[in-house]
LUMDOMAR-460576 format. One record per atom (N, C-alpha, C, O): x, y, z; residue in one letter. Coordinates in pm, whole numbers, padded with zeros to 5 digits, always signed. Layout:
XYZA
...
***
This chain:
-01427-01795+03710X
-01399-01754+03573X
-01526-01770+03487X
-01604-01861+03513X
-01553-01672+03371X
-01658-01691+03334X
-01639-01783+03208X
-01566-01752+03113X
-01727-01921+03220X
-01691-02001+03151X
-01846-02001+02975X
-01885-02084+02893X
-01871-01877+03001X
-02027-01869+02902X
-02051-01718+02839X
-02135-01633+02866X
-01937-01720+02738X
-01956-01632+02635X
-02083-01561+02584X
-02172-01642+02557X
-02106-01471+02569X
-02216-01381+02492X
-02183-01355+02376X
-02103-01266+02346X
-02248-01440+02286X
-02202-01440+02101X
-02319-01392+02049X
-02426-01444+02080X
-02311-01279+01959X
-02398-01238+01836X
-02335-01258+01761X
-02215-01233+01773X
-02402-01327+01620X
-02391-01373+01474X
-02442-01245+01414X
-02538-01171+01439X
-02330-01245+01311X
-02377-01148+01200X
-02336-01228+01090X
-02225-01280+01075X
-02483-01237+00976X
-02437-01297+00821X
-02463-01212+00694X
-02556-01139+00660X
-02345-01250+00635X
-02364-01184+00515X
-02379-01245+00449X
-02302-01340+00437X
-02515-01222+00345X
-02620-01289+00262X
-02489-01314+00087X
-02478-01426+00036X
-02434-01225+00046X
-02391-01232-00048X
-02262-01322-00041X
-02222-01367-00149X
-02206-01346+00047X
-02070-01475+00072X
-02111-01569+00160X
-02041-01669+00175X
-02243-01553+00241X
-02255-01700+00320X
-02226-01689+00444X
-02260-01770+00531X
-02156-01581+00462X
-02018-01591+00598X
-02108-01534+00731X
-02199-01453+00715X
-02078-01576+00835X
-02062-01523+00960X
-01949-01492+01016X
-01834-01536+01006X
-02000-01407+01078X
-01947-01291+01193X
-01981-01271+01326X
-02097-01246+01360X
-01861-01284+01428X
-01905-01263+01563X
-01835-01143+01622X
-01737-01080+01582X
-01906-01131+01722X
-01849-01052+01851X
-01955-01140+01957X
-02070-01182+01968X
-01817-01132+02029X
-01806-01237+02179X
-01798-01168+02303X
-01757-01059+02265X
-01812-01160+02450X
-01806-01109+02534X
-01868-01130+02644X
-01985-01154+02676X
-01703-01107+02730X
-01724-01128+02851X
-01844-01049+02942X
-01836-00929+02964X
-01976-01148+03000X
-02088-01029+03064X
-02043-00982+03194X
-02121-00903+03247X
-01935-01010+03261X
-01875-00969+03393X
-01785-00869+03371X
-01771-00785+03459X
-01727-00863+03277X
-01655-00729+03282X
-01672-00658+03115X
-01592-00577+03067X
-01803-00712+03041X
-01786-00633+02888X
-01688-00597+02849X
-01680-00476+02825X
-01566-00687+02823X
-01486-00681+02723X
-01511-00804+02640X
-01552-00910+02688X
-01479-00780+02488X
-01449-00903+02431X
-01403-00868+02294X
-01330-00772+02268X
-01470-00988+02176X
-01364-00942+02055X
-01408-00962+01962X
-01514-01023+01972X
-01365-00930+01825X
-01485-00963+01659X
-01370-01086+01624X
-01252-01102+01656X
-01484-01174+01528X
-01421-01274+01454X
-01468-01250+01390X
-01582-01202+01384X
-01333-01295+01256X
-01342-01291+01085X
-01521-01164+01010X
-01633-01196+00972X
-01443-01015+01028X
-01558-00969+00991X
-01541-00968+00839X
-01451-01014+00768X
-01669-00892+00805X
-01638-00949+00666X
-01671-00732+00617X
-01753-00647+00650X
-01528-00740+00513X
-01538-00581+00474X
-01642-00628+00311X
-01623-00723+00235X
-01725-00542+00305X
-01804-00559+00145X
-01707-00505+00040X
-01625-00414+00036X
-01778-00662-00097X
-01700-00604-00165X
-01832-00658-00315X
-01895-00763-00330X
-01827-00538-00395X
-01905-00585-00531X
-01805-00637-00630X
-01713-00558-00649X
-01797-00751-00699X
-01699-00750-00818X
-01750-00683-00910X
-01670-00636-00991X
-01857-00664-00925X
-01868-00619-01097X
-01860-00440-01080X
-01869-00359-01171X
-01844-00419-00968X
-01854-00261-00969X
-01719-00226-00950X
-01683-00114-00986X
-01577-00363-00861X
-01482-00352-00784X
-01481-00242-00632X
-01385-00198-00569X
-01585-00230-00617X
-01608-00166-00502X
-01607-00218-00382X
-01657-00329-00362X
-01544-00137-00271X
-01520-00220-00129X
-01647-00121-00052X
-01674-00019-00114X
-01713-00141+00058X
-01792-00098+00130X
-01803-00149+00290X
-01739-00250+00320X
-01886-00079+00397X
-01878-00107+00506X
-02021-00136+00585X
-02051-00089+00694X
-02077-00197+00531X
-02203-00205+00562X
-02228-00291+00697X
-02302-00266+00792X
-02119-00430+00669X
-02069-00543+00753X
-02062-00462+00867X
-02137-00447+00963X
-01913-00393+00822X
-01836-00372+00971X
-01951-00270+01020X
-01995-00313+01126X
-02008-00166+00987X
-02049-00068+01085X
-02188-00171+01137X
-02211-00177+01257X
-02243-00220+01078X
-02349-00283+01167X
-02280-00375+01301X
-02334-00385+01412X
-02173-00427+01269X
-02085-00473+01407X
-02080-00373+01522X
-02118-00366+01639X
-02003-00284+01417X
-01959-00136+01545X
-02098-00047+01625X
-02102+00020+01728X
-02207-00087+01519X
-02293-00053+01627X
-02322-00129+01716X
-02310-00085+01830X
-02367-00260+01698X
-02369-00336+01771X
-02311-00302+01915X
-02380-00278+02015X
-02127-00307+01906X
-02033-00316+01969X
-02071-00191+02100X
-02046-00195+02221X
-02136-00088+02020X
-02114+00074+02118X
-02244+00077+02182X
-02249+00144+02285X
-02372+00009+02134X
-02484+00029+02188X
-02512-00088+02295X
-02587-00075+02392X
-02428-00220+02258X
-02430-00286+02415X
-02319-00255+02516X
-02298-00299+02629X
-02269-00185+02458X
-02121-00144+02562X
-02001-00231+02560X
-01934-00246+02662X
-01977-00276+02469X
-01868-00327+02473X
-01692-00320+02425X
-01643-00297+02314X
-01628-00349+02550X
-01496-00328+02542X
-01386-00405+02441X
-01303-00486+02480X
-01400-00371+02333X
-01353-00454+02196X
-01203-00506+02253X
-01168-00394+02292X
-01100-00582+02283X
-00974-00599+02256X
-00929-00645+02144X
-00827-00609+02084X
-01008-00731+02112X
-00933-00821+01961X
-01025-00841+01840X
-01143-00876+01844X
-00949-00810+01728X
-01052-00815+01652X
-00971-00946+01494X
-00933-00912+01382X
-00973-01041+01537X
-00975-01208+01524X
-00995-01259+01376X
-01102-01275+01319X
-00878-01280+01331X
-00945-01340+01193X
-00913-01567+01223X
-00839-01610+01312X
-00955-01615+01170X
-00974-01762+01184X
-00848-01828+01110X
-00769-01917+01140X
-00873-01709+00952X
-00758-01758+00876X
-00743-01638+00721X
-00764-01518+00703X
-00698-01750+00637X
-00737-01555+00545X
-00816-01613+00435X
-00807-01702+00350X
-00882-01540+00467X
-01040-01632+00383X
-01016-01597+00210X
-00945-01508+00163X
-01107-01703+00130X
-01105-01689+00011X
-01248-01626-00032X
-01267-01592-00149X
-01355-01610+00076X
-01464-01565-00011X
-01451-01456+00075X
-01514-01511+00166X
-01433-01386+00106X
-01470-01255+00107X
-01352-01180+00207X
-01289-01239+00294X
-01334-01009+00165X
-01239-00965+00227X
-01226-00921+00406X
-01314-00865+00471X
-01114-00958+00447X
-01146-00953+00602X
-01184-00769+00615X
-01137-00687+00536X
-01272-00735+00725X
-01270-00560+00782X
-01223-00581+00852X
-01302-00546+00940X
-01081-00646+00938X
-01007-00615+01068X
-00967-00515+01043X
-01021-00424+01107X
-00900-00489+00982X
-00838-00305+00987X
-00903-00203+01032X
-00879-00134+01131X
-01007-00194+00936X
-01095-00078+00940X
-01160-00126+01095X
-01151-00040+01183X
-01218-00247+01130X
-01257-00222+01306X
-01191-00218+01403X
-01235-00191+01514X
-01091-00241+01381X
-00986-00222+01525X
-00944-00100+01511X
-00929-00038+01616X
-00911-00027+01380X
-00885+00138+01406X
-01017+00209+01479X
-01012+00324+01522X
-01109+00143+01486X
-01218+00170+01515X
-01274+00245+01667X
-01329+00345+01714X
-01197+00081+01710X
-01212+00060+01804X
-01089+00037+01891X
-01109-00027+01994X
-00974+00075+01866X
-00867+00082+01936X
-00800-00055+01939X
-00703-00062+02014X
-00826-00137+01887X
-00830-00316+01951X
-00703-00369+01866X
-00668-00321+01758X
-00648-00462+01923X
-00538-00525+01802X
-00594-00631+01764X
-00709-00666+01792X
-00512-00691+01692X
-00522-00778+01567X
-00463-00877+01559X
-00340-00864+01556X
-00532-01049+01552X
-00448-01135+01534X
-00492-01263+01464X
-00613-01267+01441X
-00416-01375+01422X
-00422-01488+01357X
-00346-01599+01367X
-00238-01558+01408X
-00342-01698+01355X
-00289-01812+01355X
-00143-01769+01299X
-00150-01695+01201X
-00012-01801+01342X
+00109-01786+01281X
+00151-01818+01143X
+00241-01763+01079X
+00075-01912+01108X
+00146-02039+00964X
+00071-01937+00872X
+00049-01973+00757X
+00027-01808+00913X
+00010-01720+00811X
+00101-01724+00727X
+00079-01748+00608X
+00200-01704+00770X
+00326-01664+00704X
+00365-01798+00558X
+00440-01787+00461X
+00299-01883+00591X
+00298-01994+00468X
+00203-01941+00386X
+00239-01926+00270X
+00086-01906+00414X
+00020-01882+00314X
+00034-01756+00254X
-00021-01739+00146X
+00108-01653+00313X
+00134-01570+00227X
+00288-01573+00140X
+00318-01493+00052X
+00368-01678+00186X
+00465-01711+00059X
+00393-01791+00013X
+00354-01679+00044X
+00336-01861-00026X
+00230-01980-00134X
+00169-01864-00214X
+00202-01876-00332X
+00077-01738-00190X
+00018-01655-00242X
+00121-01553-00312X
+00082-01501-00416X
+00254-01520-00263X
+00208-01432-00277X
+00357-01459-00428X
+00405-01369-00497X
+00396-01628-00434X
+00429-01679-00556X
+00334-01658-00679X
+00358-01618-00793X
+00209-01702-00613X
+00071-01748-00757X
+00031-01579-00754X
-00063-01561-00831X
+00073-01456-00690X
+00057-01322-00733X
+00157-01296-00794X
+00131-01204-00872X
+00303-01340-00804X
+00386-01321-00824X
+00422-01131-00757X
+00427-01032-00830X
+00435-01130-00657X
+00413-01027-00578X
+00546-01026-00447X
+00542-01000-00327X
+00663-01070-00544X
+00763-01090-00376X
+00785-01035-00339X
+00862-01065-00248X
+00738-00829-00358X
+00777-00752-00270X
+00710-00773-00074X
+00744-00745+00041X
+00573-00854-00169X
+00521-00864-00007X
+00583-00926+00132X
+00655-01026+00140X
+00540-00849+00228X
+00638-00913+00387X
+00571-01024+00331X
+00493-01028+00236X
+00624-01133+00421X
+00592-01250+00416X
+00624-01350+00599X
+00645-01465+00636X
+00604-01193+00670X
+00652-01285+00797X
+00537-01232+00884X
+00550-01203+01003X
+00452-01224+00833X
+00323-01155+00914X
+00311-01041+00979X
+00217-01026+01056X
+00411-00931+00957X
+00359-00870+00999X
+00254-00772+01002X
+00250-00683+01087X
+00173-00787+00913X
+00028-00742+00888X
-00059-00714+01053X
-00135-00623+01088X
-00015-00815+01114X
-00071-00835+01211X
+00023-00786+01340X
+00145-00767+01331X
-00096-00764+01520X
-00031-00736+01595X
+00025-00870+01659X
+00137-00857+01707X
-00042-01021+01671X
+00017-01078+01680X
-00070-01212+01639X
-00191-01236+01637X
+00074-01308+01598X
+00057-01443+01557X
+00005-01575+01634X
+00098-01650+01665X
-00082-01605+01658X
-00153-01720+01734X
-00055-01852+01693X
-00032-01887+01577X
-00009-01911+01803X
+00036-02074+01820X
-00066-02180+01860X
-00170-02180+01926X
+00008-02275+01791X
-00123-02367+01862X
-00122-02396+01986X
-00016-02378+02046X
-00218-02439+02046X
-00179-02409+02198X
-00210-02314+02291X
-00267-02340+02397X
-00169-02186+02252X
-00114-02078+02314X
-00276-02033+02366X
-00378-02072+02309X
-00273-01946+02485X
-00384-01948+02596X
-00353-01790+02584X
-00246-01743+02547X
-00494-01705+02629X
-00454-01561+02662X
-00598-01536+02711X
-00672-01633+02696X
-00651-01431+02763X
-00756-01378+02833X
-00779-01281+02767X
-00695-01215+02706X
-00934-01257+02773X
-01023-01147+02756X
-01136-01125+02856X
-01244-01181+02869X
-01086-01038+02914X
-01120-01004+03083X
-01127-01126+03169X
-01020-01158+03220X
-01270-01229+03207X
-01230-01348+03266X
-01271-01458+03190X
-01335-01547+03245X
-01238-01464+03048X
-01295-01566+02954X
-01134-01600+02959X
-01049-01515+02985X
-01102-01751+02928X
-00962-01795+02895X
-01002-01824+02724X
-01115-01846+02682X
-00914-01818+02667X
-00887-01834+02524X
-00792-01965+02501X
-00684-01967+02560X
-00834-02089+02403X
-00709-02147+02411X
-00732-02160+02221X
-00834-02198+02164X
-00588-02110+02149X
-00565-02141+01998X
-00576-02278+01964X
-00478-02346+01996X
-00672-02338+01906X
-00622-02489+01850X
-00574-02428+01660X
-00627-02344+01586X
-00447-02524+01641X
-00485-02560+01531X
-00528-02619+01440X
-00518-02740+01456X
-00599-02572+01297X
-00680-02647+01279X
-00718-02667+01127X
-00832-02673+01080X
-00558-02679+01039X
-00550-02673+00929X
-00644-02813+00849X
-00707-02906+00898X
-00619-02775+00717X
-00697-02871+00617X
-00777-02773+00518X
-00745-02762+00400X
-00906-02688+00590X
-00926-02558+00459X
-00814-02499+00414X
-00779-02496+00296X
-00740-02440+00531X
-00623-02363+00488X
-00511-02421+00552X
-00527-02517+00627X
-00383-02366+00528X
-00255-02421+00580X
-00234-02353+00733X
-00162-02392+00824X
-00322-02239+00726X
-00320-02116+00847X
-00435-02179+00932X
-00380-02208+01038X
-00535-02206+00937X
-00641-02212+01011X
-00612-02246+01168X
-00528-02316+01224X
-00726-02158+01217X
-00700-02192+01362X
-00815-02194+01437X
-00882-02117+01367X
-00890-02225+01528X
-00959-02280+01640X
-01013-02197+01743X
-01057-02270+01832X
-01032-02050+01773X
-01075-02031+01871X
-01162-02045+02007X
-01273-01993+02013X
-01098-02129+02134X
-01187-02189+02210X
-01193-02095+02321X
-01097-02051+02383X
-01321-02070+02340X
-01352-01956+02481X
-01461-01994+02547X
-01571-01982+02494X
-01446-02045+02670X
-01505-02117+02771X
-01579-02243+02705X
-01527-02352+02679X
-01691-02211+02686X
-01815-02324+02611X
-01843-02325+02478X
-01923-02404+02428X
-01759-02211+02393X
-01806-02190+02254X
-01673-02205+02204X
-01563-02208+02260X
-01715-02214+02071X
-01561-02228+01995X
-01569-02199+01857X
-01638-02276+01790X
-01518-02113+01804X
-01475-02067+01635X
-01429-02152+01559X
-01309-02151+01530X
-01488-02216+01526X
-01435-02302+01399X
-01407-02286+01250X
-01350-02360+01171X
-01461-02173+01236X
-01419-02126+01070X
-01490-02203+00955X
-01608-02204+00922X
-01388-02265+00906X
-01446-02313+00787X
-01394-02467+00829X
-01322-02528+00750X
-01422-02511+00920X
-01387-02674+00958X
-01513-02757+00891X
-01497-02816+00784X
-01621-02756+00950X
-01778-02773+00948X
-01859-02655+00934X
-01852-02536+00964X
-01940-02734+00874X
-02072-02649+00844X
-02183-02715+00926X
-02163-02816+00993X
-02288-02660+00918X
-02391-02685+00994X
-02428-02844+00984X
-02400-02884+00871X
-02491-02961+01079X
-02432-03089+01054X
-02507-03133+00941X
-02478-03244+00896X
-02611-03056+00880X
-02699-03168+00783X
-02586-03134+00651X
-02576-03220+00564X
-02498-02999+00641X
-02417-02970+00537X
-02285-03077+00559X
-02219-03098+00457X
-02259-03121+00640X
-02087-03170+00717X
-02022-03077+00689X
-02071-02966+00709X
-01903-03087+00640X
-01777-03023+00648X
-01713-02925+00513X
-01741-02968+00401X
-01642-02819+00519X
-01607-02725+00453X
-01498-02782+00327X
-01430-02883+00350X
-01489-02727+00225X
-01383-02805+00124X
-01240-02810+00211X
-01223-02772+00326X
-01153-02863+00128X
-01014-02847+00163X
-00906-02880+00029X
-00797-02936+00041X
-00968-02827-00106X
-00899-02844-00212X
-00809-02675-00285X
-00769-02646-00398X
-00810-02626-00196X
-00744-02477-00193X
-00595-02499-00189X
-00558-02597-00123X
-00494-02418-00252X
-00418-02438-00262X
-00330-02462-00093X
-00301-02360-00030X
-00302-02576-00045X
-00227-02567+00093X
-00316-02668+00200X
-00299-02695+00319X
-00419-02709+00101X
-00536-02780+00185X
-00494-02937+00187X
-00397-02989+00131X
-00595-02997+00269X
-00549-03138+00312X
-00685-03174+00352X
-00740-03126+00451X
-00738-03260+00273X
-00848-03355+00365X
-00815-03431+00481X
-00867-03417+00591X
-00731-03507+00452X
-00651-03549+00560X
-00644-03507+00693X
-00678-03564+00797X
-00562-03331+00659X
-00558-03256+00797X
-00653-03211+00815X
-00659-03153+00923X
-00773-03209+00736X
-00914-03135+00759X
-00982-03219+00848X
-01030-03169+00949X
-00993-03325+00830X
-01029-03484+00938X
-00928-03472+01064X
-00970-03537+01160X
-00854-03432+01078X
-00804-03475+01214X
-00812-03322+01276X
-00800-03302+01397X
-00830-03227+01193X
-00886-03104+01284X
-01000-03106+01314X
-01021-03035+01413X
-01113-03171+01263X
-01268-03178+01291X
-01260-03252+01425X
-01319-03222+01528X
-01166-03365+01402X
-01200-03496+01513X
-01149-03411+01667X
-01212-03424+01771X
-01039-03335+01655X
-01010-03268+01733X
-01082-03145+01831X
-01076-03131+01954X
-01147-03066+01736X
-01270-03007+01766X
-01394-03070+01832X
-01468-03004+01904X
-01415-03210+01801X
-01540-03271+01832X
-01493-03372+01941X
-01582-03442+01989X
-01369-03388+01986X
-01279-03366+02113X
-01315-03316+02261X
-01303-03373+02369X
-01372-03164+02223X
-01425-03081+02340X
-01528-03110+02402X
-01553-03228+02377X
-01598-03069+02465X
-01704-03126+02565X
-01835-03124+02495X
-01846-03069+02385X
-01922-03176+02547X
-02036-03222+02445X
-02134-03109+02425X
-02205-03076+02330X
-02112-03056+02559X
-02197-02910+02542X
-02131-02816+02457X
-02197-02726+02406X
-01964-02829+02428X
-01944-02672+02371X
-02026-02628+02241X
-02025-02714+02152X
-02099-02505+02212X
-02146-02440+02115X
-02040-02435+02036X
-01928-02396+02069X
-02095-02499+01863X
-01919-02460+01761X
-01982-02381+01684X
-02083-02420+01626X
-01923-02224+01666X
-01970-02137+01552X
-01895-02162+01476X
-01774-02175+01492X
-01992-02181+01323X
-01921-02191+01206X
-01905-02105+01097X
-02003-02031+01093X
-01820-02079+01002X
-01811-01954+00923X
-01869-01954+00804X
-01845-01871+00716X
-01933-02029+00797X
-02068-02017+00693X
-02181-02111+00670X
-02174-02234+00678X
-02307-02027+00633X
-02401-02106+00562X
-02492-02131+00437X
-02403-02124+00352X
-02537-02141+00409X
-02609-02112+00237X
-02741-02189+00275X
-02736-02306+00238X
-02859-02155+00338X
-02954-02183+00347X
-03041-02223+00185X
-03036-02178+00070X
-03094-02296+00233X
-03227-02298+00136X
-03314-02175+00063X
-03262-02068+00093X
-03427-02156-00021X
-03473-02101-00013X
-03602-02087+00089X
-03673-02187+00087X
-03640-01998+00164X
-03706-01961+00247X
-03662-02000+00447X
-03722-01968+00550X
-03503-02098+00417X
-03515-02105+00552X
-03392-02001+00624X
-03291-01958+00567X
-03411-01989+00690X
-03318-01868+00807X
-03141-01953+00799X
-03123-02075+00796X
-03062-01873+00797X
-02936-01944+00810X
-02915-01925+00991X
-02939-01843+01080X
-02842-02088+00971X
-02791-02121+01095X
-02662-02138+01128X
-02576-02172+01046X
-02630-02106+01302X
-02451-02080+01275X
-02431-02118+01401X
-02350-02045+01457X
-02487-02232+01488X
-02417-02278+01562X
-02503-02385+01572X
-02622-02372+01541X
-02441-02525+01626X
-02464-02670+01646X
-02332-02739+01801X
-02211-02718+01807X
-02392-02793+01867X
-02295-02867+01988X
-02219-02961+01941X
-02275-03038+01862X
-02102-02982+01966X
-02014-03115+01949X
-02129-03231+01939X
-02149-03295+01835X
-02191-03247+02040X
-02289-03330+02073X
-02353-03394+01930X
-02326-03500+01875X
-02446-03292+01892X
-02483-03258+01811X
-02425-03313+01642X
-02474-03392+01562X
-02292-03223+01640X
-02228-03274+01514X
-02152-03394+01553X
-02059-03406+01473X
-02150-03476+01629X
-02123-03650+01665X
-02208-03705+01614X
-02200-03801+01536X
-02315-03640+01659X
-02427-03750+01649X
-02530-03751+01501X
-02604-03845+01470X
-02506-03574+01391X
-02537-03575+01310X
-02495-03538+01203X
-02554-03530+01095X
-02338-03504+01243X
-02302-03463+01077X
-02253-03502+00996X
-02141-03544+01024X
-02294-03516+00849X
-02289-03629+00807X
-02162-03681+00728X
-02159-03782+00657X
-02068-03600+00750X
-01945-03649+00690X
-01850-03690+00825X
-01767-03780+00818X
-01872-03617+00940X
-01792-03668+01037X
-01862-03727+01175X
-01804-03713+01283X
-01982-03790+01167X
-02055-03799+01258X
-01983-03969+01324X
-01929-04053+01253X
-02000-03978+01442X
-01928-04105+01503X
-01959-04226+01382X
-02042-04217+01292X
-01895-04307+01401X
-01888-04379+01302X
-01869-04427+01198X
-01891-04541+01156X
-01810-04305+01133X
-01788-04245+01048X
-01609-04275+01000X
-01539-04198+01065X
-01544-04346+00926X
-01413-04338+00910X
-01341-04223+00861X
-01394-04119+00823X
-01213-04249+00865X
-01106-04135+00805X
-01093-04143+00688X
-01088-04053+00605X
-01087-04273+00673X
-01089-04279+00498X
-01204-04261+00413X
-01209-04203+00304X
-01322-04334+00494X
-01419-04268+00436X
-01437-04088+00456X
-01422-04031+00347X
-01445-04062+00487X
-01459-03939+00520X
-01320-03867+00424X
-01368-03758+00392X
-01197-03871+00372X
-01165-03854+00292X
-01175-03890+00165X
-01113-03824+00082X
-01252-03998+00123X
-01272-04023-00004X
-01386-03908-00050X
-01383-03845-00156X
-01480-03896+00052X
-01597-03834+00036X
-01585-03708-00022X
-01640-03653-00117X
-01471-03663+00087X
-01417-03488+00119X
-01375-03432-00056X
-01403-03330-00118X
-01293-03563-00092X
-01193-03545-00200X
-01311-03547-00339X
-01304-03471-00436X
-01392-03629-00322X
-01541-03657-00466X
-01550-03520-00458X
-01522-03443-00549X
-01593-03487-00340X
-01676-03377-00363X
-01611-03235-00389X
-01675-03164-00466X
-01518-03192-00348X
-01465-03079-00343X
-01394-03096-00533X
-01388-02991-00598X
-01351-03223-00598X
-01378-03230-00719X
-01458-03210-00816X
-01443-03256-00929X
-01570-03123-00771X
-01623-03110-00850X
-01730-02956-00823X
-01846-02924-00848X
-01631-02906-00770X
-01696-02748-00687X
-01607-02615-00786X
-01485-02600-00793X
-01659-02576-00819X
-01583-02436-00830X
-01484-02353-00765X
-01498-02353-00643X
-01383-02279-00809X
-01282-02164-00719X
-01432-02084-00675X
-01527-02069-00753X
-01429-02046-00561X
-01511-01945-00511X
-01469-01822-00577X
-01360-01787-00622X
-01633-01742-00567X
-01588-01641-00713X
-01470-01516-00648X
-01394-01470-00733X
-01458-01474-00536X
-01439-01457-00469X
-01242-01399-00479X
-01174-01297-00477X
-01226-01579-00493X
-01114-01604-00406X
-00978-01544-00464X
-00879-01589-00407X
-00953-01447-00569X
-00846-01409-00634X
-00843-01274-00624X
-00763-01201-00683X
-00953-01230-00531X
-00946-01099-00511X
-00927-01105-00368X
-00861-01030-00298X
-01018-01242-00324X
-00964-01169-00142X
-00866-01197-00084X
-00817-01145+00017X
-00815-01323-00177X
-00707-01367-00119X
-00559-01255-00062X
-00490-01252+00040X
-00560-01177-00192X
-00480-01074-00235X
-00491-00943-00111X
-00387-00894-00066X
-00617-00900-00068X
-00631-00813+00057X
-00601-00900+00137X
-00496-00852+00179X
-00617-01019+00207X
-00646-01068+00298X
-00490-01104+00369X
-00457-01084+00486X
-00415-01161+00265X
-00305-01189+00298X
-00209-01090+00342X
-00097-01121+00381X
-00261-00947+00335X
-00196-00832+00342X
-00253-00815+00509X
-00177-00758+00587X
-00331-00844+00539X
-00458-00848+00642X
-00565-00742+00656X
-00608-00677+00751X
-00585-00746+00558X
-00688-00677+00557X
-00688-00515+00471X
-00789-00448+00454X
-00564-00481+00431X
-00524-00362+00315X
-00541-00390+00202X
-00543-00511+00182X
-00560-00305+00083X
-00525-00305-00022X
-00394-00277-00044X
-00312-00224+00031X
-00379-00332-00198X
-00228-00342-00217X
-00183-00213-00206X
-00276-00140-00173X
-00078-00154-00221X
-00031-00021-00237X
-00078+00038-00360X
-00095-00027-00463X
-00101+00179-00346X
-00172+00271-00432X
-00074+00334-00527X
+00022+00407-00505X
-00140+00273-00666X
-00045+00351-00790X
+00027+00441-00801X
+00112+00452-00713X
+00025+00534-00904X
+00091+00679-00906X
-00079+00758-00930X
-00097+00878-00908X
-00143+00703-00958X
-00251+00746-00990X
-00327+00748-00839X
-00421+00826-00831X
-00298+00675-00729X
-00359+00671-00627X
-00446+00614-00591X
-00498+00622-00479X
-00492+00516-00719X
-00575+00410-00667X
-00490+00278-00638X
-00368+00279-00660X
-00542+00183-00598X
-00494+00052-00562X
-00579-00025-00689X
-00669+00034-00749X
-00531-00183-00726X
-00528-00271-00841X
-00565-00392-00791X
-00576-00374-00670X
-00589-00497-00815X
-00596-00613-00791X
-00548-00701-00903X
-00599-00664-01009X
-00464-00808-00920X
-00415-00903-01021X
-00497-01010-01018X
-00516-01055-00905X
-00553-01065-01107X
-00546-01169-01154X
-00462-01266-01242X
-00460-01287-01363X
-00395-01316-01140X
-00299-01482-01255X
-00379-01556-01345X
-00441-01660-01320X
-00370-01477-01481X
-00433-01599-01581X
-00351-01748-01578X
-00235-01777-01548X
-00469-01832-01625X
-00425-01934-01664X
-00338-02018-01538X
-00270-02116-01571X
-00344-01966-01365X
-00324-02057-01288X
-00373-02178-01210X
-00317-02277-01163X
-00533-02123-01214X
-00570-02274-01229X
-00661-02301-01322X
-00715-02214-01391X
-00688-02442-01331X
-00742-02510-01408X
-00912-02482-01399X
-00977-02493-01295X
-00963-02448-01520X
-01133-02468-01507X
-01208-02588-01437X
-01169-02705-01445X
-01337-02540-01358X
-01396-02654-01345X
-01523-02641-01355X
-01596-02740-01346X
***
């Protein structure tokens, strides 16, 4: 079985985020994680700049797309699963406890026409649950605390982590979003850093410095031994007191009231007016300034 994935990173400079496509080199099939569809706020414009640089990617090394993977339903930027799996023929999937976060959302949209049982998607990831892409095994961890949905993708030696950790000199991703848990954010990291010392963990974002290159993968090994909110030695409580200072004093991502709204749909805009365009809401006055 082939236990050594072929991952290209793709980042987008304006949300931070990475993007993969993975694949099996024995039989070139494999799959995209969390792509990211463009979006300008001040223009409200959506664009494809993301996804088609994927899809080339995808057609000029030859590869056999099956799944095209979101982590969870992100707040900074809108998922392109739709638009690449029509693409590319491929289905579509996510962690199950979607379905929480889109009744939590789709209250603070006040929007109850929306499904609310996922079916946005072709299918719902369990924790646990194992499946193949040609001879790579797949196993779902879950891996809530950013989100109530989050999930884990582990394939052979590498593993999707989302928004668990960040690169180790950054540590770890907030978890003050509506549905979040430091708490569960700490025992999904510890869980992740669980796996073998070699596995590669891609993470779903970075924000480099000025002048240095962003980076998007680090070894268990690695974030044990250096990152600095969950590195061995490191307590739970400490490591939640820390989690909790800090994410107190961060901003809503600018982001997050627009993507939330596509994302939870998975990846559509809402339904189109009489006029034929589609809208986006903003809930005044639901949360608090910071």
């Amino acid at each position: 079985m082939t236990a050594h994935p072929i991952v290209k990173g793709f980042w987008d400079k304006p949300t931070g985020s990475w993007q993969y496509v993975f694949h099996d080199p024995d039989t070139m099939t494999g799959a995209v994680v969390d792509p990211v569809w463009d979006y300008d706020p001040q223009a409200g414009a959506t664009g494809l700049g993301n996804a088609k640089a994927i899809l080339s990617y995808i057609r000029e090394t030859g590869i056999d797309v099956e799944w095209v993977l979101d982590t969870h339903p992100h707040a900074d930027h809108f998922t392109s699963a739709v638009w690449l799996a029509e693409q590319l023929g491929a289905k579509r999937g996510i962690g199950e406890r979607v379905r929480k976060v889109q009744s939590l959302w789709a209250g603070i949209y006040n929007t109850p026409d929306l499904a609310q049982d996922g079916r946005q998607w072709d299918r719902l990831f369990a924790d646990g649950e194992n499946f193949k892409i040609g001879n790579l095994d797949l196993r779902v961890m879950l891996s809530t605390g950013h989100t109530l949905a989050s999930i884990t993708y582990v394939v052979g030696d590498a593993a999707f982590v989302h928004d668990t950790l960040m690169m180790p000199e950054s540590g770890t991703s907030r978890a003050d979003f509506p549905g979040g848990s430091a708490a569960e954010l700490w025992d999904s990291v510890r869980a992740i850093l669980d796996l073998p010392s070699e596995t590669r963990l891609f993470i779903g974002h970075d924000y480099p410095g000025e002048g240095a290159a962003p980076r998007c993968m680090a070894t268990v090994a690695e974030h044990r031994r250096d990152n600095k909110h969950v590195k061995d030695g490191i307590s739970r409580a400490d490591f939640i007191a820390t989690r909790e200072a800090r994410d107190a004093t961060l901003p809503l991502p600018k982001l997050m009231l627009a993507a939330l709204q596509i994302n939870i749909r998975g990846g559509r805009k809402p339904e189109a007016e009489n006029d034929g365009r589609s809208y986006l809401k903003i809930p005044l006055d639901y949360f608090e300034p910071r």
